[in-house]
C-alpha positions, 0 to 999 in steps of 0.5 A, spaced: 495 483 535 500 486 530 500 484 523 506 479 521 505 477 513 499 476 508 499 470 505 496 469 498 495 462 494 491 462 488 489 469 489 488 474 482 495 475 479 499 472 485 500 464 485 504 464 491 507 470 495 508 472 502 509 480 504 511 481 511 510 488 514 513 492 518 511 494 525 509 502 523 509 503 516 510 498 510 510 502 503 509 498 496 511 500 491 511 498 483 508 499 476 501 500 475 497 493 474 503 489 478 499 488 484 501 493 489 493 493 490 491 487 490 494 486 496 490 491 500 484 488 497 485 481 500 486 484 507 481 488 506 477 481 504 481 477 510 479 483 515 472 483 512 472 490 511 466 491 507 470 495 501 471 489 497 467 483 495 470 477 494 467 473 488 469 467 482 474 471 479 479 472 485 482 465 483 489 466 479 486 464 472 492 458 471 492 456 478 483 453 476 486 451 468 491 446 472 485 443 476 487 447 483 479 450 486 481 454 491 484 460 493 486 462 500 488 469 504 492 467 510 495 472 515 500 472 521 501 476 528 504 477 533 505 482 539 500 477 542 495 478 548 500 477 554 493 473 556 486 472 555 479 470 557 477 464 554 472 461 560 469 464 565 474 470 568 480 465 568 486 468 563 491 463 559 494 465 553 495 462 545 501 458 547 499 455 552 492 453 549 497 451 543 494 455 537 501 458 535 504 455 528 512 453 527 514 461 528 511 462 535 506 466 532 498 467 531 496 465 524 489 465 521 488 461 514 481 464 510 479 459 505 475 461 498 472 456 493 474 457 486 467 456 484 463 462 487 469 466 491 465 464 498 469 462 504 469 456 505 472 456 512 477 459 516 482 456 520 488 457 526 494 454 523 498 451 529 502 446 531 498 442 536 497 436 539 497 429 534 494 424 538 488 422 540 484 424 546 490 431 546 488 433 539 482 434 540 480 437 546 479 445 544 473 442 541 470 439 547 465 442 550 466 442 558 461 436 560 465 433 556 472 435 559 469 434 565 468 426 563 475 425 560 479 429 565 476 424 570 477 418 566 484 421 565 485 422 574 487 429 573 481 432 577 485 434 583 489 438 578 483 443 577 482 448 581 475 450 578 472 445 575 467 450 572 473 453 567 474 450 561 481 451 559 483 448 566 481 442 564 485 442 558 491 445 561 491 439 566 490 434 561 496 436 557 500 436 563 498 429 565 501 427 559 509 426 560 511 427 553 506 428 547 508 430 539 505 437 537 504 437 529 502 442 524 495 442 523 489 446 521 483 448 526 477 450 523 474 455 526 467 453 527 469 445 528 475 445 531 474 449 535 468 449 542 462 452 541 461 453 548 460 461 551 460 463 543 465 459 542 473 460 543 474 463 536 469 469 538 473 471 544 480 471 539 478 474 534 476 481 539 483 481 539 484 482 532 487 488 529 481 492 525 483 495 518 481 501 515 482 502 507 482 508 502 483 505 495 484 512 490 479 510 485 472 507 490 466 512 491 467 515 497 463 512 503 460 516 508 464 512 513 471 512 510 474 515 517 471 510 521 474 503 524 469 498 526 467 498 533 470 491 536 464 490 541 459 489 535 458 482 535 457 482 542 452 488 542 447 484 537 446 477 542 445 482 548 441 488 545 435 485 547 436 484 554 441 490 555 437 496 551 438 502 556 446 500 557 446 499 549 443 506 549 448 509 554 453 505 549 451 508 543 451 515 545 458 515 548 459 512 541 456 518 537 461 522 542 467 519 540 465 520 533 463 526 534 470 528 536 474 526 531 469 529 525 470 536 529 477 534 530 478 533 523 474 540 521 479 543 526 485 541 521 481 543 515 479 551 517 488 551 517 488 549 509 480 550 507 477 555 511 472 556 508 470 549 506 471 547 513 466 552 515 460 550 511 460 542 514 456 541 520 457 533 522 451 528 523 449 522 523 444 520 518 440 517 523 439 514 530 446 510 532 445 503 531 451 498 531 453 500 522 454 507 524 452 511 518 455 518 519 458 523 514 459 531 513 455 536 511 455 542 507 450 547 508 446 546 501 446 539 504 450 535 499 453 529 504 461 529 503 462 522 499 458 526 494 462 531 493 469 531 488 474 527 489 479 532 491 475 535 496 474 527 500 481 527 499 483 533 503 478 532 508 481 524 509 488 528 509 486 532 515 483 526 518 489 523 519 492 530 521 487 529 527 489 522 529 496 523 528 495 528 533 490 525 538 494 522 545 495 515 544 491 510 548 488 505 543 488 498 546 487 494 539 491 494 534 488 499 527 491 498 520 491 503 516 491 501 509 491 507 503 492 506 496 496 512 493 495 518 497 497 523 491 490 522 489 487 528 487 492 532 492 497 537 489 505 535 491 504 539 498 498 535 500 500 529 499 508 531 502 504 533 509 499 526 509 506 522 508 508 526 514 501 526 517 502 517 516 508 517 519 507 520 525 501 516 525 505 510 525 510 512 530 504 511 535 503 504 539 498 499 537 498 503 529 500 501 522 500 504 516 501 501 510 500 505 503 502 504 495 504 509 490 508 509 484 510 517 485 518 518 487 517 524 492 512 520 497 516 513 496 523 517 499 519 519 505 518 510 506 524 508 511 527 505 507 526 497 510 519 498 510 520 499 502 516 492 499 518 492 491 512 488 487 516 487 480 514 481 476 519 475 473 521 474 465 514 469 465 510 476 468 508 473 474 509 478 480 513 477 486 516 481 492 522 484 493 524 485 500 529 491 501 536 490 500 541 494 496 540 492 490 533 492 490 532 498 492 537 501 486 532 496 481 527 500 484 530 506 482 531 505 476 524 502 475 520 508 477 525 513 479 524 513 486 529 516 491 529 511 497 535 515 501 531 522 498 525 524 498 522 531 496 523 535 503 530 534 501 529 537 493 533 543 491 530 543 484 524 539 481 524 537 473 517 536 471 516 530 467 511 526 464 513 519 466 517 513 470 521 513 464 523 519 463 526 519 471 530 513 469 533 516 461 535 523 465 538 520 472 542 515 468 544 520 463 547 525 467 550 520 472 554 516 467 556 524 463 558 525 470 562 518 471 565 520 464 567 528 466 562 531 462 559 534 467 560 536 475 555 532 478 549 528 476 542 530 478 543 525 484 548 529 488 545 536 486 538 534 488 535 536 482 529 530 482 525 528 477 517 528 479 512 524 473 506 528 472 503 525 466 502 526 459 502 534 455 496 536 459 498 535 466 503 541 464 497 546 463 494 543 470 501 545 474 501 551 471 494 554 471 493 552 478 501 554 481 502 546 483 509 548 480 509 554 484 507 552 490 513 546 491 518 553 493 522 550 489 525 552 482 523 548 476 522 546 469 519 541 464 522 535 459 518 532 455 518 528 447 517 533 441 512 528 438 516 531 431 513 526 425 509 523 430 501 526 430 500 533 429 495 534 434 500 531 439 507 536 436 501 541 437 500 540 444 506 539 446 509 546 443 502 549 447 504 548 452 512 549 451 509 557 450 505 556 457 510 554 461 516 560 458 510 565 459 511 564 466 518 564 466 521 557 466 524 553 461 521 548 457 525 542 455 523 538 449 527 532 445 530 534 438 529 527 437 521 523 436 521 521 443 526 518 448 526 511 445 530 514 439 536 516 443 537 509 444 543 506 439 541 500 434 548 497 434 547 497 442 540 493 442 542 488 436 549 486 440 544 486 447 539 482 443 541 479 436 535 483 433 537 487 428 533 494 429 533 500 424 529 507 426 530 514 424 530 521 429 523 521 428 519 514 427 515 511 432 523 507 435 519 505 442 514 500 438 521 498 433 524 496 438 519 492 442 516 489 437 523 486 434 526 484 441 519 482 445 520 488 450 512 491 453 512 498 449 513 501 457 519 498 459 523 500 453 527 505 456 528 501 463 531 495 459 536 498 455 538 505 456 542 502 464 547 499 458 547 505 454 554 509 456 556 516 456 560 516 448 553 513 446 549 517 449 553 523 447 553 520 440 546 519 440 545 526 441 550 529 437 547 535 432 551 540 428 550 548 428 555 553 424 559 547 423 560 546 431 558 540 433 554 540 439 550 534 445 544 534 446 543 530 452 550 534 455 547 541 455 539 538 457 543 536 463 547 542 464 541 546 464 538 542 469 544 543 474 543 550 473 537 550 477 541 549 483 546 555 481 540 561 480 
């Protein structure tokens, strides 16, 4: 089975939303704080993955103020079984078993109680059988099958009375017409409790899930995908001891492989990492796996820094991508942010790695980020835009020409290009600054002030952060390594705090010193290039700043703007005359633009 949509009722931040996902890859992209991970984290609570607790304060905070005390995570599939077992070796399917909703699709619906976060039930949405006794018969134990198919005279209609879905399948067809309605299964009660019940042997099916979220302290067993057979193993173990144990050590083969697999990719990036872990399982293999990579002092991996976890995750999908298809259940590999921790060529070269992941059968990979150069490498109908509406609460977006130019715009993300099609790079401390230098040069180039706007040329901006992740770009050579040319923009800070405008020209003197330039605004900061006259005609707020005052918190405070979406809300309106207005400065007597000449510059990078 595939993954088709995640539904969320109730759930944190989301009222009501559906995300459908694309069959290889599903790229969500948004600010921080609008829900990008909240989505993963409900999959991995639907999917019992083990990486995040369900609890109380997963219910939407005004869904209980309106009385509401549940909140429910429901998930689709398709690329459903051609048939499967439910009753001794005879095979039937979903649709015939009527367990498929209006859509023709396979849908789960986990329900959690407000009060304590607990699941309350799962059930199948489906449409099914409305009128007694065909409603009922999925949770009919066979003795009692075998009495109503006989009341009913379908017996001679069963070819094997022992077989529990015969039955069923008899009974249903004896009726000449029947209506079939929507309706909730439970799991437990609508559902046969016969031979571990018919929930157990559909859930076998199921694909397994697998998430990598930035910020958790790394488990022993991230690389890992639970084994599907678990369950079953646990009521058979007592009588099956020496084929478990033939079992468990195949198990700790398979594993083995991938770990000296991954450590095969690592020796090509980090050899002389790769050369000190030695892989192992902490202890004998039961059925909750519990492996990791040592090194030779005896540190286990999830306790090392998250640079190296994440070097070695990168190189475990490496090694998957590469490894021959084969897997008969569906795997889900769900990673939040996989620039974490990585410089730009890594993160390239995993983004790389997951699609050719995603491009095997039976795998789908669904990722977040907010960094433009991994959000072009998203085919472009796998974009899901996660945005919020004028009452701040979150919605998805599905992509289509506008939502992907609104992307842009919001994050400056290249949806039709990515990084491997860079030709330049200017390195800058936000989002913002993205959407103030591609806007800029557009409209400049639309007026015929400049040849081309940085979009034509290539030259892409990449967010790295605030003043001090200059100093780390450079240090390390992260800039260096892009093979690209490149150069910084940033605000001067100027009246602002003196340590900050200190910082700032620290690092301007590092980055010359290399022999690169370092743009910085004449002006406070970005927001103080924005006309007065534009924002009141916009808004009917009068707004009044200087070159050097705090303009981002004016203007947000006078037109109810958040501080951070400034820049998204009004320079779009801004047009190449008031741009060149605003950026106008004298010298000897000749007037000059500011924002021209940076644009210049950074077309320049291309022509050296």
């Amino acid at each position: 089975m595939r993954l088709k949509t995640v539904k969320l009722i109730n759930f944190r931040g989301y009222r009501e939303v559906v995300l459908p996902f694309e069959e290889a890859m599903t790229g969500i992209v948004g600010r921080n704080d609008y829900g990008k991970s909240t989505i993963l984290e409900a999959l991995d609570i639907f999917f019992d993955g083990g990486t995040v607790k369900v609890d109380k304060s997963d219910m939407n905070c005004f869904a209980l103020a309106s009385g509401e005390d549940r909140f429910e995570i429901s998930c689709e599939f398709d690329d459903l079984p051609a048939s499967l077992v439910l009753d001794t070796n005879v095979e039937t399917t979903l649709a015939q078993e009527h367990l498929l909703n209006a859509s023709r699709a396979f849908e789960v619906v986990k329900t959690f109680k407000a009060s304590t976060g607990k699941l309350e039930r799962t059930a199948i949405r489906c449409e099914h059988p409305a009128s007694s006794p065909l409603d009922s018969l999925l949770s009919l134990k066979i003795t009692d099958l075998k009495k109503l198919g006989r009341e009913m005279g379908v017996t001679d209609a069963v070819a094997d009375e022992r077989v529990a879905s015969l039955w069923r399948q008899a009974i249903w067809q004896s009726a000449s017409t029947f209506q079939c309605q929507e309706t909730l299964l439970d799991v437990d009660k609508g559902l046969s409790t016969d031979a571990k019940s018919i929930w157990s042997k559909v859930e076998e099916h199921l694909p397994t899930y697998a998430l990598f979220k930035s910020d958790r302290e790394s488990s022993d067993g991230d690389a890992e995908a639970k084994n599907p057979l678990q369950q079953a193993v646990k009521e058979a173990q007592a009588a099956l001891q020496e084929q478990i144990g033939a079992l468990e050590r195949q198990v700790e083969s398979s594993v083995l492989d991938v770990a000296n697999r991954t450590l095969e990719k690592l020796k090509e990036m980090a050899p002389e990492l790769a050369n000190e872990l030695r892989p192992r399982f902490k202890e004998k293999p039961k059925w909750s796996f519990s492996f990791t990579l040592d090194g030779e002092n005896g540190i286990p991996i999830n306790k090392r820094g998250s640079g190296v976890r994440r070097l070695i995750l990168l190189n475990f999908f490496r090694a998957e991508a590469e490894k021959v298809a084969g897997i008969a259940r569906n795997v889900i590999y769900a990673i939040e942010e996989p620039e974490t921790s990585q410089h730009p060529n890594y993160q390239i070269m995993l983004m790389k790695a997951l699609l050719a992941l995603a491009g095997q059968p039976n795998r789908q990979i669904i990722i977040t980020t907010h960094v433009p150069a991994l959000a072009g490498l998203i085919p472009a109908n796998g974009v899901r835009y996660v945005a919020k509406d004028e009452a701040g609460v979150p919605l998805i977006k599905m992509p289509d020409e506008a939502v992907l130019k609104e992307a842009a715009e919001s994050l400056g993300v290249l949806p039709e290009s990515g990084m491997e099609r860079a030709q330049a790079v200017v390195l800058v401390e936000g989002k913002t600054d993205v959407l103030f230098l591609r806007h800029t040069s557009a409209a400049l180039k639309n007026a015929g002030r400049v040849s081309f706007s940085l979009e034509e040329a290539k030259v892409v901006a990449i967010p790295i952060g605030g003043s001090g992740s200059v100093k780390h770009w450079v240090t390390l050579k992260l800039a260096d390594s892009l093979g690209l040319p490149w150069c910084v923009f940033g605000d001067s800070d100027v009246g602002g705090d003196i340590s900050a405008v200190k910082s700032t020209q620290r690092r301007k003197a590092e980055v010359e010193a290399t022999g690169r330039k370092f743009h910085i605004t004449r002006k406070r900061e970005i927001e103080n290039y924005l006309c007065p006259a534009l924002i009141t005609r916009l808004t009917g707020q009068e707004v009044n700043y200087s070159d050097t005052c705090d303009a981002k918190k004016i203007i947000a405070a006078a037109t109810g703007t958040a501080n951070d979406d400034v820049i998204d809300r009004f320079w779009p309106e801004m047009t190449a005359d008031l741009i060149l207005e605003r950026s106008a400065y004298v010298v000897d007597e000749e007037e000059r633009y500011e924002l021209q000449e940076l644009v210049d510059d950074l077309l320049a990078l291309v022509r050296r």
